[in-house]
C-alpha positions as CSV (number, residue, x, y, z in Angstrom):
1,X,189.8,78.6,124.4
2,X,192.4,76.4,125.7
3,X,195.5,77.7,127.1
4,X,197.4,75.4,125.1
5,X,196.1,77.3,121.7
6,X,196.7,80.1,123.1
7,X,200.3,79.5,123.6
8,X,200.5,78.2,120.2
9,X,199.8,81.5,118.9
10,X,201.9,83.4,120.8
11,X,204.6,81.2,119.9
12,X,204.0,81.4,116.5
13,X,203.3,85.2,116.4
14,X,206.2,85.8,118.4
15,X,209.1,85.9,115.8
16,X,206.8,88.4,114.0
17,X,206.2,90.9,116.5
18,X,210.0,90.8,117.6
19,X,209.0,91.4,121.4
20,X,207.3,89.5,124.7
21,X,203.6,88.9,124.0
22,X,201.2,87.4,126.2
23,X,197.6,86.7,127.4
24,X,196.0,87.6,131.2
25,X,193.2,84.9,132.1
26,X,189.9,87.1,133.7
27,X,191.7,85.7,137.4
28,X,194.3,87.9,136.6
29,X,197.3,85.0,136.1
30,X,199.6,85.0,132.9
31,X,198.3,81.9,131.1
32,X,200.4,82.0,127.8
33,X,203.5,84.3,126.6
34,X,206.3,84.0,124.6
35,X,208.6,84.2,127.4
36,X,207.7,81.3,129.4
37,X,209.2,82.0,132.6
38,X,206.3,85.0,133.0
39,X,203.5,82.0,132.8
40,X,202.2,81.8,136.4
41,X,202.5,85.3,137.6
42,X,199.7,87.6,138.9
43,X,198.4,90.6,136.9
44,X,195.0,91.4,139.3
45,X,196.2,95.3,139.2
46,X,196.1,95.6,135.7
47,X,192.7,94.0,135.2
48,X,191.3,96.7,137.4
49,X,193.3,99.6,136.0
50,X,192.1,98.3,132.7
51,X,188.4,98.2,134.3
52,X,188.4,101.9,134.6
53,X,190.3,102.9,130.8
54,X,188.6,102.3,127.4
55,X,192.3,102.2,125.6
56,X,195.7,100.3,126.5
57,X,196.9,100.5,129.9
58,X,201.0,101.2,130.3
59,X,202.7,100.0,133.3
60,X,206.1,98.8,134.3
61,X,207.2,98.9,130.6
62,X,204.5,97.1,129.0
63,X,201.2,97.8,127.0
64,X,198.1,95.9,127.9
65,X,194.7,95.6,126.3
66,X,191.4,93.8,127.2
67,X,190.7,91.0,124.0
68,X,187.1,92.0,123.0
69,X,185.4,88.4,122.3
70,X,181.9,89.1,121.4
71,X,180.5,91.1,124.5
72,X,183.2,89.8,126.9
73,X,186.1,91.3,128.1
74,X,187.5,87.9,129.7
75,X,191.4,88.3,128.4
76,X,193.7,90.7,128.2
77,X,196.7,90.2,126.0
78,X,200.1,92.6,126.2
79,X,203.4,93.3,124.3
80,X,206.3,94.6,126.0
81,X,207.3,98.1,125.4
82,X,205.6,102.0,126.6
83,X,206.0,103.0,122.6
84,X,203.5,103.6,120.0
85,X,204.4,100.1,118.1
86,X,203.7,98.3,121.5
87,X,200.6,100.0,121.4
88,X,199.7,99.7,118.3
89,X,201.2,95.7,118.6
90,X,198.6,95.3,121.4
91,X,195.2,96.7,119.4
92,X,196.3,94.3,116.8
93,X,197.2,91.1,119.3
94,X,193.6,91.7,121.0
95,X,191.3,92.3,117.6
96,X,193.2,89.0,116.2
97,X,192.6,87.0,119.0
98,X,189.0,88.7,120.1
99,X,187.9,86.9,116.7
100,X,189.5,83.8,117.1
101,X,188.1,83.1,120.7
102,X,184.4,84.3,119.3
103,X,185.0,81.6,116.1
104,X,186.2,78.9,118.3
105,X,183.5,79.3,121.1
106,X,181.1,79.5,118.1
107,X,182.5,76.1,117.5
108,X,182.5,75.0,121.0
109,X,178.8,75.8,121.4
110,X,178.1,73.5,118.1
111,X,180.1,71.0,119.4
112,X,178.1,70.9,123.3
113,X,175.3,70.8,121.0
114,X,176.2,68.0,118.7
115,X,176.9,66.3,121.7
116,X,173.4,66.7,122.9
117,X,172.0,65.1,119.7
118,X,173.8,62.7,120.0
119,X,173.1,61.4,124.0
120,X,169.3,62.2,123.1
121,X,169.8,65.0,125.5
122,X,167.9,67.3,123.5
123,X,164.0,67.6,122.7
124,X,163.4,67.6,118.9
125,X,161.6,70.1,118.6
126,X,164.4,72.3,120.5
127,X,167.2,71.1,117.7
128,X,165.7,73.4,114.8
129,X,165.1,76.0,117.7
130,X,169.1,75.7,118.6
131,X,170.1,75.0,114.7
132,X,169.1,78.7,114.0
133,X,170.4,80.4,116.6
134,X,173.6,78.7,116.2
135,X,174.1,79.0,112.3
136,X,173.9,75.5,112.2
137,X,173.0,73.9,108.7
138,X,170.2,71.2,109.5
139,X,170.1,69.4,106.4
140,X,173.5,68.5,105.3
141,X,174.6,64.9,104.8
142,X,176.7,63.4,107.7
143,X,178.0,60.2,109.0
144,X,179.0,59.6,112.6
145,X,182.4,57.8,113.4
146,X,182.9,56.4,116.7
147,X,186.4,55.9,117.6
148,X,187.7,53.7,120.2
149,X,191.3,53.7,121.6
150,X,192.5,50.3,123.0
151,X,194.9,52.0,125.0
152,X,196.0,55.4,126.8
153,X,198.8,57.9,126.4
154,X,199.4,60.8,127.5
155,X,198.1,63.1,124.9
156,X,194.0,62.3,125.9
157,X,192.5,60.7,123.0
158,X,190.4,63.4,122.0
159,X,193.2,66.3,121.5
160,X,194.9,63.2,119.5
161,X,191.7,63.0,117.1
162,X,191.2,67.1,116.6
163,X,194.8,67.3,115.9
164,X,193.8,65.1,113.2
165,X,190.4,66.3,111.7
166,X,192.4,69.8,112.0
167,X,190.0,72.9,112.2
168,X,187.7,72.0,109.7
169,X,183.9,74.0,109.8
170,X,182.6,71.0,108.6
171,X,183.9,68.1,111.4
172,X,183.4,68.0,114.8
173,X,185.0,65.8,117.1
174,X,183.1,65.2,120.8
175,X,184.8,63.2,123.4
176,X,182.7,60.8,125.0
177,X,185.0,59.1,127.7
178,X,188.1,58.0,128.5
179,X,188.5,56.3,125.7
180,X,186.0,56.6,123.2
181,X,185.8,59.7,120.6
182,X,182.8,60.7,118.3
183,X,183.7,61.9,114.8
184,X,180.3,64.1,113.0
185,X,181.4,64.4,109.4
186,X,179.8,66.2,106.8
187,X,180.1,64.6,103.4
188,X,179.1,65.5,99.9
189,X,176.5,63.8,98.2
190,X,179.1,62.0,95.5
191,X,180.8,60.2,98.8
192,X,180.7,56.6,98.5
193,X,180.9,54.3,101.3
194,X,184.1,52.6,100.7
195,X,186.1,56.4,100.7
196,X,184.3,56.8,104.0
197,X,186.0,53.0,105.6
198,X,189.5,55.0,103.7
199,X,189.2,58.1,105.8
200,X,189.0,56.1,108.8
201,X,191.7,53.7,108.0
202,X,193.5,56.7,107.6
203,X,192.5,57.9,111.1
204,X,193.6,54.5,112.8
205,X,197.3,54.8,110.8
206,X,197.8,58.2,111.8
207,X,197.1,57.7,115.3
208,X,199.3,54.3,115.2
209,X,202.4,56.2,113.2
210,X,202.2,59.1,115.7
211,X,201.5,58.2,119.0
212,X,201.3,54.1,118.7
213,X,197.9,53.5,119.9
214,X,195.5,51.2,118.2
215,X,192.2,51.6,117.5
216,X,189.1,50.5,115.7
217,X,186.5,53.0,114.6
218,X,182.7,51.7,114.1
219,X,180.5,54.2,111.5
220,X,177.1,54.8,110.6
221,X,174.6,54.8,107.8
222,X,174.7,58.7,106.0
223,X,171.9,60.7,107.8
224,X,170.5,64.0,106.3
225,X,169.0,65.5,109.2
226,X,170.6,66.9,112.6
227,X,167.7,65.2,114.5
228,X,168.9,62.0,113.1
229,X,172.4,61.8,114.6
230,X,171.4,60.4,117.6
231,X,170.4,57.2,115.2
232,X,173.6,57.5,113.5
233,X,175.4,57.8,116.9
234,X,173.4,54.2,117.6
235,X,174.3,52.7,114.5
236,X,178.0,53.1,114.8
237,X,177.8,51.8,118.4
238,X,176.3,48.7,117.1
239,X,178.4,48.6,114.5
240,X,181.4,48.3,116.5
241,X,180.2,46.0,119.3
242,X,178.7,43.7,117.0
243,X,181.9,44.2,114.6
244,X,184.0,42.9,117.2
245,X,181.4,39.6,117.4
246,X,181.4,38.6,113.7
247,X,184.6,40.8,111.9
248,X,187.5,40.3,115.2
249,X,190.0,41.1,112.8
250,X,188.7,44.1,110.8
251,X,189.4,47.8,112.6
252,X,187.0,49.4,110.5
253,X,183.2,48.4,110.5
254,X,180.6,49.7,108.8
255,X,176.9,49.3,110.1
256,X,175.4,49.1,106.5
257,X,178.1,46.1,106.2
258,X,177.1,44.3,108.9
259,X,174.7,41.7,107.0
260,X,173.0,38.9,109.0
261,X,175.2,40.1,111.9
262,X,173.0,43.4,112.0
263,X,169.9,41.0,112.6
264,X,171.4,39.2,114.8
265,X,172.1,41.5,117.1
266,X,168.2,42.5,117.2
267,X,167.1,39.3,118.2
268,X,166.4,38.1,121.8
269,X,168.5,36.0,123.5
270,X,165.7,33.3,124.2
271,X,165.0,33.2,120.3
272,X,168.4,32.6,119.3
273,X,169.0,29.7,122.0
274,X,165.8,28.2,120.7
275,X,166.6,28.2,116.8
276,X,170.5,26.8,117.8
277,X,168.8,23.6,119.9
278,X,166.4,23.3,116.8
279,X,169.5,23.2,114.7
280,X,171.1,21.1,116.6
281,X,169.0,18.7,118.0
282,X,170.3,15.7,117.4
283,X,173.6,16.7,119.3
284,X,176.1,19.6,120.3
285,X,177.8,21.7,118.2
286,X,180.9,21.7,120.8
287,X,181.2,18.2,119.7
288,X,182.6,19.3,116.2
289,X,186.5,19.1,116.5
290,X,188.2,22.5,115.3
291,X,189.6,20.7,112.4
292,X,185.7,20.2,110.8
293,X,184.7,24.0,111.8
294,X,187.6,25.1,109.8
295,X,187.1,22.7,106.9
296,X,183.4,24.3,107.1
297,X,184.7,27.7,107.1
298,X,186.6,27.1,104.0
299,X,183.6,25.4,102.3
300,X,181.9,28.7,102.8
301,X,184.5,30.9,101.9
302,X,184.9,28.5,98.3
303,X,181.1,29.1,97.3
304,X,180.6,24.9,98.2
305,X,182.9,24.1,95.9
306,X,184.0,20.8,96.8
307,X,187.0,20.5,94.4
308,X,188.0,24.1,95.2
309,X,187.9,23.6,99.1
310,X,190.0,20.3,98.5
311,X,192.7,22.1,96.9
312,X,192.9,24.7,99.1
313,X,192.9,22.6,102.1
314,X,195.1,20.2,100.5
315,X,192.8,17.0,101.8
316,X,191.8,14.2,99.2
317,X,188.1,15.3,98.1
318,X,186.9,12.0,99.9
319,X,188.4,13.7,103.6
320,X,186.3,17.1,102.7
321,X,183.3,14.8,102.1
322,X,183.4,12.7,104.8
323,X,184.0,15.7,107.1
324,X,180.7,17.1,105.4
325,X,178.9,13.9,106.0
326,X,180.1,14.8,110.0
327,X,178.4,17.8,110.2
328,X,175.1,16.2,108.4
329,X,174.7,13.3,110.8
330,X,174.5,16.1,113.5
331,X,172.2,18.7,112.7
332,X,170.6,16.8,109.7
333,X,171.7,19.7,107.2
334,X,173.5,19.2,104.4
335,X,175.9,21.8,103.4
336,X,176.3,21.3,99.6
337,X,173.1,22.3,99.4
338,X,172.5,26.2,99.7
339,X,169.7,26.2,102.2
340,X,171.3,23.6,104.5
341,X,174.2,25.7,104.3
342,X,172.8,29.2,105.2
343,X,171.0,27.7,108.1
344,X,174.6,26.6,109.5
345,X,175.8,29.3,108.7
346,X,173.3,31.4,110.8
347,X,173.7,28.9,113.3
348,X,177.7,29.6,114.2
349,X,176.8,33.3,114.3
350,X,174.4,32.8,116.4
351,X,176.0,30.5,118.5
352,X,179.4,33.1,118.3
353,X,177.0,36.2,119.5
354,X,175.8,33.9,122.5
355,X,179.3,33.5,123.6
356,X,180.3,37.4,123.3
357,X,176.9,38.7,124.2
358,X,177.8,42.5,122.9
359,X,175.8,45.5,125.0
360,X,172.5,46.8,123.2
361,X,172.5,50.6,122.9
């Protein structure tokens, strides 16, 4: 456990117990107590008069007691006073926090593993082995979240996202680098997709309202099996680089929502430079002004709809037609038919996914 949590307790606990409380590291330093100005000091006697009693130890006016934490005796935690209470104080400090070190190394150890599923740093057939032993449910439904900060603080990213999830049994958040976190969620079956994209809106606001940062969070398709999160780790990786091709503006992106972006991305390079110089053979697609790219994207955005794109561009319907006629001398494709215009359509995402060239996982 972190020394931090630790001194969370204690200060919480401390108002309670009505006297100094505080926790021994196994190098024998103070690492958390209620009176702060004790942190730092050196207890090495006590941990070896401790090594030699099975009860509390008293000395210089305080009660001390080894945490029990599984088959560990790592900690000790002490209250100040010689009395019965501090005794009594102390049996009920370590037996509090013995459990809550063995739960939250419990969750630890399913978080290191998690982890391992997820950097394919596990053999299949050792996940079930490892699932068991750890109490681990194999086959609930989950999603992956992978959530990247686009700038630093103080608070490190990953402490910033548990503070969020909270200490839920069914979340686990892993910290993959400086500035990329990976949220494992379990979900119930009824979950739909667009109350997933809400939780992680909600994750992005939070983390803007209280600590400023910005962040955009790629996630998965639902996976049913532990073995499967490394795919789902994957799929949220793609998600967010090709997201960041195709959807610039969006924080949120779903890989199940990436359409023909997802396909895309799974094509070779070669392929893609082949079908754009078939497209446009009969010139360059630089040589469309930014005025008929726009006019196009509108187009697109209005279903065809020639009268609709007119109004909302406010150009005479003759301008949008003649801007159309543009395009067709070009590439040869005519976008008021459906077709024509899927091909072009493919053809700036392809030609926008040369130009950003996104890393394959």
């Amino acid at each position: 456990m972190s020394n931090r949590l630790y001194q969370t307790v204690l200060h919480q606990m401390k108002d309670v117990i009505g006297r100094t409380i505080g926790i021994i590291d196994e190098n024998g330093i103070v690492i958390a107590c209620s009176e702060l100005s004790k942190i730092g000091e050196s207890k090495q006697r006590i941990r070896e008069e401790l090594a030699y009693s099975a009860d509390a130890v008293i000395y210089e006016g305080y009660t001390y007691r080894f945490i029990n934490a599984g088959e560990k005796n790592d900690c000790i935690c002490f209250v100040e006073g010689d009395d019965s209470h501090a005794e009594s104080m102390a049996s009920l400090l370590a037996i509090f926090l013995g459990n809550m070190k063995s739960l939250y190394d419990e969750k630890y150890d399913k978080g290191s593993f998690i982890k391992s599923i997820l950097l394919d740093n596990i053999l299949p057939s050792d996940i079930y082995i490892k699932s068991n032993e750890l109490h681990f449910s194999n086959d609930e439904r989950r999603i992956v979240l992978v959530v990247k900060f686009q700038s630093s603080s103080i608070t490190p990213p990953y402490e910033i996202v548990q503070e969020m999830i909270g200490n839920s049994d069914k979340d686990y958040v892993i910290n993959i680098s400086e500035q990329d976190v990976v949220v494992v969620r379990e979900i119930e079956e009824e979950v739909e997709s667009n109350e997933i994209e809400d939780y992680a809106r909600s994750l992005i606001e939070n983390a803007q309202a209280s600590y400023g940062l910005k962040a955009t969070i790629g996630i998965s398709s639902v996976v049913d099996n532990l073995k499967d999160l490394a795919r789902a780790y994957k799929e949220a990786r793609i998600a967010f680089e090709v997201g960041k091709v195709f959807d610039i503006e969006k924080p949120v992106i779903s890989y199940e929502n990436l359409g023909i972006g997802r396909l895309i991305y799974q094509l070779p390079t070669t392929l893609c430079e082949m079908f754009l110089s078939e497209v446009f053979k009969k010139g360059s697609l630089e040589s469309l002004d930014r005025e008929t790219l726009m006019t196009v994207q509108s187009f697109f955005e209005n279903n065809l709809n020639v009268s609709e794109t007119s109004r909302k561009l406010f150009v005479h319907r003759n301008t949008l037609v003649y801007r159309l006629e543009k395009i067709r001398k070009l590439s040869g494709l005519d976008l008021r038919e459906f077709d024509h215009a899927v091909t072009f359509k493919v053809a700036l995402m392809v030609k926008k996914y040369l130009s950003n060239k996104p890393t394959k996982y």
